[in-house]
VOGU-3710 file (C-alpha; in Angstrom, 3 decimals, decimal comma):
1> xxxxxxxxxx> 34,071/197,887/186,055  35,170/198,170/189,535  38,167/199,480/191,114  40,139/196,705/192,743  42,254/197,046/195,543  45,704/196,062/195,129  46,063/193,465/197,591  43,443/191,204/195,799  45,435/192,081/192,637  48,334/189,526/191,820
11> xxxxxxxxxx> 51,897/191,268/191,605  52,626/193,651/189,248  54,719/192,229/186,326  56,375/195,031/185,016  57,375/198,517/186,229  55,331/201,512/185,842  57,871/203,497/183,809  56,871/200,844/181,255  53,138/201,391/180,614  53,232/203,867/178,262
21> xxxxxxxxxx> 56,205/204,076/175,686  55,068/204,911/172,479  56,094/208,205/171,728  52,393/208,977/169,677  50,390/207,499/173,343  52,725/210,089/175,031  51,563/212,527/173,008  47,726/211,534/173,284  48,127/211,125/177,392  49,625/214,356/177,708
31> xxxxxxxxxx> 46,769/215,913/175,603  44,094/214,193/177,009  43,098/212,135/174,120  44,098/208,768/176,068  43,492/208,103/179,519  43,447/204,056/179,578  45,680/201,101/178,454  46,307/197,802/177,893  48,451/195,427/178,800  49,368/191,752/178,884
41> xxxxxxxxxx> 50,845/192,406/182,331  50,094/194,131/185,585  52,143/197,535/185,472  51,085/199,871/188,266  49,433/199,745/191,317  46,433/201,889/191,667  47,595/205,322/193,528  50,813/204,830/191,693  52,476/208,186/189,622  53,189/207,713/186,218
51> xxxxxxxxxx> 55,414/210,716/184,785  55,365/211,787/181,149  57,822/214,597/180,017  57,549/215,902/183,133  53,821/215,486/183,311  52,050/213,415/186,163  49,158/211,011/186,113  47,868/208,346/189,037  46,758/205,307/188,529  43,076/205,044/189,271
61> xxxxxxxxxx> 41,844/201,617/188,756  43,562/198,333/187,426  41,223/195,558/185,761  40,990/192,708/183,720  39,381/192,362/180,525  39,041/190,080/177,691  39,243/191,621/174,501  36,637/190,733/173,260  34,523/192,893/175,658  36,131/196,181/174,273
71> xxxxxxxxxx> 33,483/198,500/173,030  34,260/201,915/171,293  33,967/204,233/174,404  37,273/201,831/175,637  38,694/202,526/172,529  37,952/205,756/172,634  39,554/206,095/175,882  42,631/203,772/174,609  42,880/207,433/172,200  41,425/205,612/169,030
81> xxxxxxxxxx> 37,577/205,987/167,291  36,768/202,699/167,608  37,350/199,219/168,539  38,699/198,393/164,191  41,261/201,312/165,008  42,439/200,182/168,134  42,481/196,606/167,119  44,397/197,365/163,855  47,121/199,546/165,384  47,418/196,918/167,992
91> xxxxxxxxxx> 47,794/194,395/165,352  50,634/196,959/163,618  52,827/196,727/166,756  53,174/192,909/167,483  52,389/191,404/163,824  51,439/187,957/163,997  49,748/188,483/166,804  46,121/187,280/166,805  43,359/188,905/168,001  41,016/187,044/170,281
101> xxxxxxxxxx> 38,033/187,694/171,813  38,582/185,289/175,241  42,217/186,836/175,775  42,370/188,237/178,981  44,380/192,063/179,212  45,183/194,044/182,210  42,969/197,573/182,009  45,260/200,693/183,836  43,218/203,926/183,938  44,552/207,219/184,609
111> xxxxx> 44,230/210,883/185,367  45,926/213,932/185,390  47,708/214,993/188,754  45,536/217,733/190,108  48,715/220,415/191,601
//
């Protein structure tokens, strides 16, 4: 893994606001439990500020990945024990999606704003 720098990275597809919803990854951000996700698209910029209920986190590194290159320390950092667990609650939120190995996913990793 290497930390890219954003003008070699193609433009962002969504907004930041956007990268993480769920209201259970909120939870696991703000607690520390989850300090990575995926995404089909590009949603921050590395430097960027994501806030969570009034909670701040930069961007430090934006990636690809294929999925099938996941190992459980990603998962682990995705807030899940393993790759099964993240794989099945993936599965849970877009059903009929498949799961495959070459599929490429956009990595955002994050920190805590130090203040």
């Amino acid at each position: 893994m290497t930390t890219h720098e954003n003008n070699n990275l193609p433009p962002k597809t969504c907004s930041i606001e956007r990268l993480v919803t769920m209201p259970e990854d909120v939870t696991k951000v703000i607690a520390g439990k989850k300090t990575a996700t995926r995404r089909n698209g590009r949603y921050a910029d590395v430097g960027e500020i994501m806030e969570l209920e009034g909670h701040q986190f930069v961007v430090n590194n934006v990636y690809r990945q294929s999925l099938g290159e996941l190992t459980d320390e990603h998962a682990q950092h995705e807030g899940f024990e393993s790759v099964e667990a993240y794989k099945n609650a993936i599965l849970s939120y877009h059903p009929g999606m498949p799961w495959l190995p070459h599929m490429q996913v956009w990595v955002h990793e994050f920190s805590p704003v130090k203040g």
